[in-house]
LOROVEX-844129 format. One record per residue: x, y, z of N, C-alpha, C in turn; residue number from 1. Coordinates in steps of 0.2 Angstrom, whole numbers, padded with zeros to 4 digits. Each point is the difference from the previous one (the first is absolute). Last residue first. Layout:
N
R    nx    ny    nz   cax   cay   caz    cx    cy    cz   n
R     X     Y     Z     X     Y     Z     X     Y     Z NUM
...
***
This chain:
117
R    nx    ny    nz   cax   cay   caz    cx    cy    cz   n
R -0088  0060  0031  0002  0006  0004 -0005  0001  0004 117
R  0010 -0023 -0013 -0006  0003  0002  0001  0006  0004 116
R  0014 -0019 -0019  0001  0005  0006 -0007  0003  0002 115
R  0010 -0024 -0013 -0005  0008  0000  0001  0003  0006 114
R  0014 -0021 -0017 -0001  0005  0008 -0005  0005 -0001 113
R  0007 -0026 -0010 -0004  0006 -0001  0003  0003  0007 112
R  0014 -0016 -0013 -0003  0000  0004 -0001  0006  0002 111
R  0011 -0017 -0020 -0001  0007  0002 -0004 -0001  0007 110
R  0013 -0017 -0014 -0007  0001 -0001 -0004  0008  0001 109
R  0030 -0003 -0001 -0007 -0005  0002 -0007  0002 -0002 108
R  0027 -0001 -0011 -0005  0005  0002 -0008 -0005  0004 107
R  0029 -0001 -0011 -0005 -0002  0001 -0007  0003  0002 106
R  0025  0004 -0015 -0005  0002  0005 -0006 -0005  0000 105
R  0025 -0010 -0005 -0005  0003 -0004 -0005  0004  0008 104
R  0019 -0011  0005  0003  0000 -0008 -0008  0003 -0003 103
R -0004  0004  0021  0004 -0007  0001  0004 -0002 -0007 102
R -0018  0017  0015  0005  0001 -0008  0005 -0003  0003 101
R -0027  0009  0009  0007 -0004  0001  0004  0001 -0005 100
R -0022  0013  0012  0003 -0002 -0006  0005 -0003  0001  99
R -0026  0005  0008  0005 -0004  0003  0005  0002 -0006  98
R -0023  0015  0002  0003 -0005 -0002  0011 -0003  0001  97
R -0028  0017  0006  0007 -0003  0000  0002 -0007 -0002  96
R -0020  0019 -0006  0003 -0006  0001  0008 -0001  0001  95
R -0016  0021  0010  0001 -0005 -0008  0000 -0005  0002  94
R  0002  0022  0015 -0006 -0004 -0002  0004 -0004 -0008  93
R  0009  0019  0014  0002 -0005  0002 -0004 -0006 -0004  92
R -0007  0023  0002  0005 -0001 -0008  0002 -0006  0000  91
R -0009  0008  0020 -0007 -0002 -0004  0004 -0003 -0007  90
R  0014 -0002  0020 -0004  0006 -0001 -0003 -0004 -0005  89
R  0014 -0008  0022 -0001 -0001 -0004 -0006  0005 -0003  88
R  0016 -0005  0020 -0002  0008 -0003 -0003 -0001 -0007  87
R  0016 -0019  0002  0000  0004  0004 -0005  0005 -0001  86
R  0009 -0025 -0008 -0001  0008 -0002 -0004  0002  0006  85
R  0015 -0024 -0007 -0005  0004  0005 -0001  0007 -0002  84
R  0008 -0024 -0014  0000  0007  0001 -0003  0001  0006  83
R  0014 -0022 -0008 -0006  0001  0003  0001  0009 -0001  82
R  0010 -0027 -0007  0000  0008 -0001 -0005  0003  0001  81
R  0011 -0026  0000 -0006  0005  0003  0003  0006 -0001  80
R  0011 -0024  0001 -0002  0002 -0008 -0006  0006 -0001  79
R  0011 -0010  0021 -0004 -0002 -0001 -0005  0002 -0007  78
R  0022  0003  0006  0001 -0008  0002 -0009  0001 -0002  77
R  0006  0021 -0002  0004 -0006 -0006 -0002 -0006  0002  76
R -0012  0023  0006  0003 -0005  0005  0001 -0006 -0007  75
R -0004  0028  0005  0001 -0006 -0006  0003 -0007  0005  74
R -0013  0028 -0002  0004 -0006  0006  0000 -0004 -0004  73
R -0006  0028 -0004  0001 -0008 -0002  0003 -0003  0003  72
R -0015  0024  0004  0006 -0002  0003  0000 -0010 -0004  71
R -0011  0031 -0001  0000 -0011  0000  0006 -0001  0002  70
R -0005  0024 -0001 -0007 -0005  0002  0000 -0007 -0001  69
R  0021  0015 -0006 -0004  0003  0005 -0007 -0004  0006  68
R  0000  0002 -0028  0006  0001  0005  0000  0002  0005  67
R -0016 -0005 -0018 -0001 -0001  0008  0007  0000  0004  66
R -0003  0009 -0024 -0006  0004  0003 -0002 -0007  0009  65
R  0018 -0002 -0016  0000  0009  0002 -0005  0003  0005  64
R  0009 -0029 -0004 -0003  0005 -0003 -0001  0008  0005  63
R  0022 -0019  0003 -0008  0002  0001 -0002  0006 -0005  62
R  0022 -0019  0005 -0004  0004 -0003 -0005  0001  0002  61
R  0023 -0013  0011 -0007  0003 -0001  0000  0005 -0004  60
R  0019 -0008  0000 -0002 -0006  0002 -0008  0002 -0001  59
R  0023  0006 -0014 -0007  0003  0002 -0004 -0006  0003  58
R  0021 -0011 -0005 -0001  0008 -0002 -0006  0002  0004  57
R  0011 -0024  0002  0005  0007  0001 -0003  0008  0001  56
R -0012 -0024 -0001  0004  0002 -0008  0005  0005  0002  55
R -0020 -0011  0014  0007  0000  0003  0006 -0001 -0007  54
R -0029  0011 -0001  0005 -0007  0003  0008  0003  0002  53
R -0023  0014 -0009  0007 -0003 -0003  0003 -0005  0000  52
R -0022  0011  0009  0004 -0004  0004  0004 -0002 -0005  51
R -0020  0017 -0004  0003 -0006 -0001  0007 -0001  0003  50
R -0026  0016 -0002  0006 -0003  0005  0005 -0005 -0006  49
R -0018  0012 -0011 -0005  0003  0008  0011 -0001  0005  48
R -0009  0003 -0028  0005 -0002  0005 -0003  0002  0007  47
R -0017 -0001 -0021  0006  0003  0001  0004 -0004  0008  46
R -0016 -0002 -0026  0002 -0003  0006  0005  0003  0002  45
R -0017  0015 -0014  0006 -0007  0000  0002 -0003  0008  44
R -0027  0012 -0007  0009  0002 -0001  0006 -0008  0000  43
R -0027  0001  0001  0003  0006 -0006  0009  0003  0001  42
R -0012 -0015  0020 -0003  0002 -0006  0001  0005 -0006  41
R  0017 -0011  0020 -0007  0005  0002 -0003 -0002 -0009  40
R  0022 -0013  0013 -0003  0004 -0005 -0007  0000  0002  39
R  0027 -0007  0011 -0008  0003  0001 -0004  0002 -0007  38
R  0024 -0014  0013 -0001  0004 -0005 -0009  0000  0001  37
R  0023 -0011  0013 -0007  0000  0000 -0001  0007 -0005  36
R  0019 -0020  0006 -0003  0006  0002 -0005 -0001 -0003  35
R  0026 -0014  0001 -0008  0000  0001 -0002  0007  0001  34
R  0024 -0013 -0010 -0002  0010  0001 -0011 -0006  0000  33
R  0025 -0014  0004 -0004  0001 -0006 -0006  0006  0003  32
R  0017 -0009  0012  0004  0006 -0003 -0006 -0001 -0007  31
R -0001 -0015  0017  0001  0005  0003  0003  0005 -0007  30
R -0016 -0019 -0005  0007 -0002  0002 -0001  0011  0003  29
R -0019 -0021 -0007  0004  0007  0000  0004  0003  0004  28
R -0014 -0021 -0011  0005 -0002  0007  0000  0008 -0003  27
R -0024 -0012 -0002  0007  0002 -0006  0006  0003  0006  26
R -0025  0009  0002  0003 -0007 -0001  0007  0001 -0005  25
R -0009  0019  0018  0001 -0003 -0007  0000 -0008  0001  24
R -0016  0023  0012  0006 -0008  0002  0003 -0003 -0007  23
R -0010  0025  0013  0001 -0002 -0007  0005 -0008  0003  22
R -0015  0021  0011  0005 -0004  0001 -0003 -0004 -0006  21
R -0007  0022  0013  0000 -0002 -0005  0005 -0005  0001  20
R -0014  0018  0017  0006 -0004 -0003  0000 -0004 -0005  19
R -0009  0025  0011 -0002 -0007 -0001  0005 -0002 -0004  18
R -0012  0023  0017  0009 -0005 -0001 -0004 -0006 -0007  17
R -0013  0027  0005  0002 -0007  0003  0007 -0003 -0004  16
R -0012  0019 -0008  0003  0001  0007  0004 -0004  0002  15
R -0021 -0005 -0013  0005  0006 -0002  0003  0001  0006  14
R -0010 -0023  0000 -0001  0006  0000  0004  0005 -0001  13
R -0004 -0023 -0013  0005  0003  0006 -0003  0005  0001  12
R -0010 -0025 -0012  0002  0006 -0002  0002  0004  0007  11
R  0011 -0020 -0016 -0006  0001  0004 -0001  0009  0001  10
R  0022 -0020 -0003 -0003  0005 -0004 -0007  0001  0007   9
R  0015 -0018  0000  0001  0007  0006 -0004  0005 -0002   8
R  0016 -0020 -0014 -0005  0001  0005 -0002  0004  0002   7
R  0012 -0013 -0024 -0001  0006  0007 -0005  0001  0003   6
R  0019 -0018 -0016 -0008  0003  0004 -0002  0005  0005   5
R  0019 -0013 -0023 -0001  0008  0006 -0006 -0002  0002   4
R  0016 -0016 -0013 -0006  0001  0001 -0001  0005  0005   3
R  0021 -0011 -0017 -0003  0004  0006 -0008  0002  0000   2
R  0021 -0017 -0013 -0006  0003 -0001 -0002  0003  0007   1
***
C-alpha cells in the first residue's frame, strides 16, 4: 500500500516559479514511475510530468502545454517526487495531484494551485 502527500500548492504569481513535492509512504523502488497530473473544472485529468523510473524506456514525460516550463526531481531514498515549473500562467491554475504505480496507480489528495495575474 502506498500513500501520496502533497505539498507546495497555494497561490503563484503569473510569471513566477513554484514547487510541488509529493512524499510516499510505503518503500518505492527506482524503476516504479512517480509524477504529477492536473485537473481544472469540467475537464479530465491531464498529464503535467512523470518520472518513468529506471525500466529502460522513456524516462521522462511531460504535458504539451508546460514543456519547457518544468522540471521532476525524484529522490528514491527519500520516497520524494517534486515538480518545479517555471514562467507560470493563469491556465497553470488547478489541482495538482501526486501520482505513483507500484502494481497499481496510486494518487494523492490533490493540492490547490491559483495563479493571480
Amino acid at each position: 500500500q502506498v500513500q501520496l502527500v502533497e505539498s507546495g500548492g497555494g497561490s503563484v504569481q503569473a510569471g513566477g516559479s513554484m514547487t510541488l513535492s509529493c512524499v510516499a509512504s510505503g518503500r518505492i523502488f527506482s524503476t516504479n514511475p512517480l509524477g504529477w497530473y492536473r485537473q481544472v473544472p469540467g475537464k479530465q485529468r491531464e498529464l503535467v510530468a512523470v518520472d518513468n523510473g529506471d525500466n529502460g524506456g522513456i524516462r521522462f514525460e511531460y504535458g504539451e502545454s508546460v514543456k519547457g516550463r518544468v522540471t521532476i526531481s525524484r529522490d528514491n531514498a527519500k520516497n520524494r517526487v517534486d515538480l518545479h515549473m517555471s514562467s507560470v500562467r493563469p491556465e497553470d491554475a488547478g489541482i495538482y495531484y501526486c501520482y505513483g504505480h507500484k502494481g497499481m496507480e496510486y494518487w494523492g489528495q490533490g493540492t490547490q494551485v491559483t495563479v493571480s495575474s
